[in-house]
C-alpha positions in Angstrom: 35.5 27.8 20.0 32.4 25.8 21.0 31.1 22.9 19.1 28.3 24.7 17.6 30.5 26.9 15.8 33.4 24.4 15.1 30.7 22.5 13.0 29.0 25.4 11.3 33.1 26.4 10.1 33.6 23.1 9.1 30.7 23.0 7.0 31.2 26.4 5.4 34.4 26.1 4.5 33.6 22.6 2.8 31.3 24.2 0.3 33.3 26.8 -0.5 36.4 24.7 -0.9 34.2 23.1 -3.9 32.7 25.9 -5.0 28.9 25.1 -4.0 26.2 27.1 -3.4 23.6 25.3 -0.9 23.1 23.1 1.5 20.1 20.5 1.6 18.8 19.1 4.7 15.6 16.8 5.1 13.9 17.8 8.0 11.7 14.9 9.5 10.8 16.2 13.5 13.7 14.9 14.7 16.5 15.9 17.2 19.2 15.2 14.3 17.5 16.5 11.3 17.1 20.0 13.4 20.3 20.0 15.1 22.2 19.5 11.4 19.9 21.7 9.8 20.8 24.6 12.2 24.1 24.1 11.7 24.2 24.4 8.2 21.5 27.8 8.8 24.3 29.3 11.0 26.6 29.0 8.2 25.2 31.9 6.4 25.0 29.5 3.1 21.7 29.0 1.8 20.0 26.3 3.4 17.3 24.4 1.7 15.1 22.3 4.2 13.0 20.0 3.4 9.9 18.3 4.9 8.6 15.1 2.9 5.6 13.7 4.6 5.2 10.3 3.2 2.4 8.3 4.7 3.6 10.0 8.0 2.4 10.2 11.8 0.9 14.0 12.5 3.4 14.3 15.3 6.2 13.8 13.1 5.0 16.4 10.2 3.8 18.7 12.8 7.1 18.5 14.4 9.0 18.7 11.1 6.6 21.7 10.3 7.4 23.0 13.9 11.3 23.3 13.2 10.6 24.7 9.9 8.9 27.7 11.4 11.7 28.1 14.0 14.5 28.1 11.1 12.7 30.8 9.1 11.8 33.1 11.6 15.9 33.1 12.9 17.8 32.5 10.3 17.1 34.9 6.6 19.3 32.5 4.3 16.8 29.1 4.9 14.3 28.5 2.5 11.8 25.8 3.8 9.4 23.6 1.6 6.9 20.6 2.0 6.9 18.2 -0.7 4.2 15.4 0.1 5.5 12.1 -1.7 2.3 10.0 -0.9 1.3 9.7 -4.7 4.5 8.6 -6.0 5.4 6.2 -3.1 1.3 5.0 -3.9 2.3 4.3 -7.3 5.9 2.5 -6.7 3.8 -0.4 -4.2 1.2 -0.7 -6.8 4.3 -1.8 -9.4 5.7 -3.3 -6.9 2.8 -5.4 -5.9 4.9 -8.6 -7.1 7.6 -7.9 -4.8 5.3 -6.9 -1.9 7.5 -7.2 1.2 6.9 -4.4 4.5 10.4 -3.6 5.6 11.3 -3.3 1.8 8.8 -0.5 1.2 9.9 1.2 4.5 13.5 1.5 3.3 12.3 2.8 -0.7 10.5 5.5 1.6 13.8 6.4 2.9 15.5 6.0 -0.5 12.4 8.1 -2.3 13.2 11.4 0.3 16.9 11.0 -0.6 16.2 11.1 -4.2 14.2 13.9 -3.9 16.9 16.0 -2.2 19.5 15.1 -4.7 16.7 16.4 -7.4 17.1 19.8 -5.2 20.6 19.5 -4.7 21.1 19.5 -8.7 18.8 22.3 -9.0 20.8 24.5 -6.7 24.0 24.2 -6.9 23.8 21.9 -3.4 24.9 18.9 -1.4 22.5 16.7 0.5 23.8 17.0 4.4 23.0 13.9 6.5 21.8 13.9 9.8 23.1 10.5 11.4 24.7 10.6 14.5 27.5 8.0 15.6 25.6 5.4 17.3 23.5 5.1 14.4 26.2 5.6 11.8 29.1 3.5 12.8 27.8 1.7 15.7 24.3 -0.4 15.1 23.9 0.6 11.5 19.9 1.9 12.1 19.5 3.7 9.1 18.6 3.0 5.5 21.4 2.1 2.8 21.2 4.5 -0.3 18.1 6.0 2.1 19.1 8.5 4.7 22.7 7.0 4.9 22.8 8.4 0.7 24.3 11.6 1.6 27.7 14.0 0.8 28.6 15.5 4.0 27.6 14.4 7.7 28.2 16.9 10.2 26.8 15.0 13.3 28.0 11.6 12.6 30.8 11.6 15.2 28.4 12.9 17.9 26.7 10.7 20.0 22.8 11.0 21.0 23.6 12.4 24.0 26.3 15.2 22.5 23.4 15.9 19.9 20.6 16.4 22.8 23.1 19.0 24.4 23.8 20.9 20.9 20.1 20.8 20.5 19.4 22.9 23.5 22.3 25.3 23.0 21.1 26.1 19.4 17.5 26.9 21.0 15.5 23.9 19.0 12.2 23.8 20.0 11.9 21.5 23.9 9.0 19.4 22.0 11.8 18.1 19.4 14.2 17.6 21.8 12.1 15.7 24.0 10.0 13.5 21.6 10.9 9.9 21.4 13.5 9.1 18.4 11.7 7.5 15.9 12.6 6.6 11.6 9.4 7.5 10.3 9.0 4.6 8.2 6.5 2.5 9.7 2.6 3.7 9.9 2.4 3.0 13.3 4.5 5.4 16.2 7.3 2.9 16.8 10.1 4.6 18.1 14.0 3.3 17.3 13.8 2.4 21.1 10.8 -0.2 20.6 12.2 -1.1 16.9 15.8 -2.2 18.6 15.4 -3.2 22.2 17.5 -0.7 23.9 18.2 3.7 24.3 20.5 5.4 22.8 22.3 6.1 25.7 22.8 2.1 26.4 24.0 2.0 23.1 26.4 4.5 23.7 27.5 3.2 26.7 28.0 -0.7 24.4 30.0 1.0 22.1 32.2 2.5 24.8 32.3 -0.1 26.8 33.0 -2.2 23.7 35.6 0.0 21.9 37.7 0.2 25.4 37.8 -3.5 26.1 38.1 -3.1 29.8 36.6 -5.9 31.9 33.3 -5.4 34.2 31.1 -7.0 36.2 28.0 -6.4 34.2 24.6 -6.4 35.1 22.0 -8.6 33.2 20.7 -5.4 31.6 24.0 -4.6 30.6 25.4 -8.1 29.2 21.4 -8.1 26.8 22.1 -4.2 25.3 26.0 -6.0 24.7 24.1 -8.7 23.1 21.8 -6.5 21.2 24.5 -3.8 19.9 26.6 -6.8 18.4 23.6 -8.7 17.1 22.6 -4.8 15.1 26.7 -4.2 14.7 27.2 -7.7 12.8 23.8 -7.8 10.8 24.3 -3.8 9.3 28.2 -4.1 8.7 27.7 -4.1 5.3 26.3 -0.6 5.4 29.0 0.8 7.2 32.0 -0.5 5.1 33.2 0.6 1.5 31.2 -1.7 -1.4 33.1 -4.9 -2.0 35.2 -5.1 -5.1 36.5 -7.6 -7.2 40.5 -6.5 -7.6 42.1 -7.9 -10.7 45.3 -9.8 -10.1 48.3 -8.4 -12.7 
């Protein structure tokens, strides 16, 4: 059985199991978003897919928009929407003013789209599927805590970038999603994760290997900074990857 359709069997039989009725992705242009969302379109289940422009680069809605297109014309059970969250994100900084501070109000855009997908999710009978991959998941911790990482079910989160490229182009996502540089969409400028951290994907990949195997190599300068940079992103977003700490009460 190929991947593709390991996943997709996984996923079906997990909303069955407890008795749901949809699945609801948050489509933002990128290779993940459209790779998950596929696979929860070949399920058969309806698929609710969501694009939230929010103070967003054009590329990135027009990609979004892009993959939106490609789902409804293939697959019958996906219903696609566009819910613009300018307005409300607008009138959180102006009460926020106080508390003003840039990477703050980059992660509350992040935590704003996942609570509008749990609002669709309770509307429908749905869980909210997340679209991290491993790297990001479990190995540098790029993604937003109670943001995109607020999610039920992750399909993709033991694939690395380089597995999800592959499933990309055997599911047919469109080459100009596949191609375009991985980015969060938080920031108002085009900074792509690449720029944001200091290294690929696939160096990171190869640190987390490399790391998790423990064998000893000659390494190159290049090779001994992404080290450096994977532990430095590892250490600082542990916290996001590890259960919530609590206080246990001694009998």
């Amino acid at each position: 059985m190929k991947l593709e359709d390991k996943i997709s069997k996984w996923l079906k039989e997990y909303i069955q199991q407890n008795k749901l009725q949809t699945f609801v992705v948050g489509v933002s242009g990128g290779i993940d978003s459209a790779v998950t969302s596929t696979l929860c379109a070949r399920t058969g289940i309806p698929t609710i897919t969501i694009n939230m422009p929010l103070k967003s680069q054009d590329i990135n809605t027009g990609l979004s928009n892009l993959h939106l297109e490609w789902l409804s014309k293939n697959y019958e059970n996906v219903k696609t929407d566009v819910i613009c969250l300018d307005s409300i994100f607008r009138a959180f900084s102006e009460a926020m003013q106080e508390y003003e501070h840039d990477l703050g109000f980059a992660n509350s855009k992040s935590r704003l789209r996942m609570v509008s997908l749990y609002q669709i999710a309770a509307k429908t009978s749905g869980i909210v599927v997340g679209t991290g991959n491993k790297v990001e998941d479990f190995g540098v911790g790029f993604f937003t805590k109670y943001g995109d990482g607020g999610v039920d079910i992750s399909p993709i989160a033991d694939l690395t970038k380089t597995q999800v490229r592959k499933l990309a182009k055997e599911l047919g996502v469109e080459t100009a999603i596949i191609e375009a540089p991985p980015t969060d969409g938080l920031w108002e400028d085009s900074r792509s994760d690449e720029e944001q951290i200091g290294a690929s994907y696939e160096e990171l990949e190869w640190a987390m290997s490399y790391l998790e195997e423990n064998t000893p190599l000659n390494l190159t300068s290049r090779q001994k900074e992404v080290v450096a940079i994977y532990k430095k992103f590892n250490e600082a977003n542990f916290h996001k990857m590890r259960n919530i700490p609590v206080f246990q009460v001694e009998e």
